[in-house]
C-alpha positions in Angstrom: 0.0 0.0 0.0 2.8 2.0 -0.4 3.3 5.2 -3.0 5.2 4.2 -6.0 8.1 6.8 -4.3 8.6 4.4 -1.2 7.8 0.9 -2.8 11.4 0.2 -3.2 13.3 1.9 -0.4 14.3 0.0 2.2 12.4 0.1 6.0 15.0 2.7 7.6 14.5 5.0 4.4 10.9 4.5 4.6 10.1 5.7 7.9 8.9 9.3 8.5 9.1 10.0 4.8 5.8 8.2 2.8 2.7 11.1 3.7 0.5 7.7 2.1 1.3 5.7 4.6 0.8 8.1 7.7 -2.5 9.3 6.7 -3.5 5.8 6.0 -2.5 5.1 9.5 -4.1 8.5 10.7 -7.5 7.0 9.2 -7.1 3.9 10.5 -6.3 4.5 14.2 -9.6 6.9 14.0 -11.5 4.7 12.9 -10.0 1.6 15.2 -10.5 2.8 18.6 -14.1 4.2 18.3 -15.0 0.8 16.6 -13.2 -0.7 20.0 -14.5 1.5 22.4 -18.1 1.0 21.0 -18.2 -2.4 20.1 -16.2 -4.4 22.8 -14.7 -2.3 25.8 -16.7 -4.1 28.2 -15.7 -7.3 27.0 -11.9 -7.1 27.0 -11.3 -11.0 27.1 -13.0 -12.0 24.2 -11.1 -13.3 20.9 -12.7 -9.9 18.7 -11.8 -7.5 21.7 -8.1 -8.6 21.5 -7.7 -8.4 17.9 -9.1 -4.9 17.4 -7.8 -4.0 20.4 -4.3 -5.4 19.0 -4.6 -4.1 15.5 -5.4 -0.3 16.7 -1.9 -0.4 18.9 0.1 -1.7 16.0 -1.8 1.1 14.0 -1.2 3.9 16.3 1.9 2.7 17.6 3.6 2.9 13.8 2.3 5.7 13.4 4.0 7.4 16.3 7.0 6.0 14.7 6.4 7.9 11.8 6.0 10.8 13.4 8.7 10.4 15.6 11.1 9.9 13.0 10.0 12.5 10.8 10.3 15.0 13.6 13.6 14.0 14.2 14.8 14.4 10.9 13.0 18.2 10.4 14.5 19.5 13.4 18.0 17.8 12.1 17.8 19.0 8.6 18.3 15.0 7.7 15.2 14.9 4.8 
């Protein structure tokens, strides 16, 4: 799902640099945690609660990542 920019870099290059991927990750993390919060937060322990619950942290988590990174390399001048 990467742009045609990013496809072949490699991870490291990746990171902090493809806008496709961080607003597909914006988007998804908004959409995730509603969904969790509505549907399942007060079943925590069931098999559906987990997985969302697992997919929204990888979601938000990488994304974080992205924005870390690209912070990081603004206020270094590395872009």
């Amino acid at each position: 799902m990467a742009c045609d920019a990013c496809f072949s870099e490699v991870f490291k290059r990746k990171i902090g640099r493809c806008k496709t991927c961080m607003w597909q990750l914006t988007v998804l993390s908004l959409v995730g945690w509603p969904c969790w919060f509505y549907f399942f937060y007060d079943t925590p322990k069931s098999v559906n609660s987990i997985a969302l619950l697992f997919f929204c942290c990888a979601f938000s988590g990488l994304l974080a990542v992205h924005l870390v990174v690209l912070s990081w390399r603004k206020l270094t001048g590395r872009e």
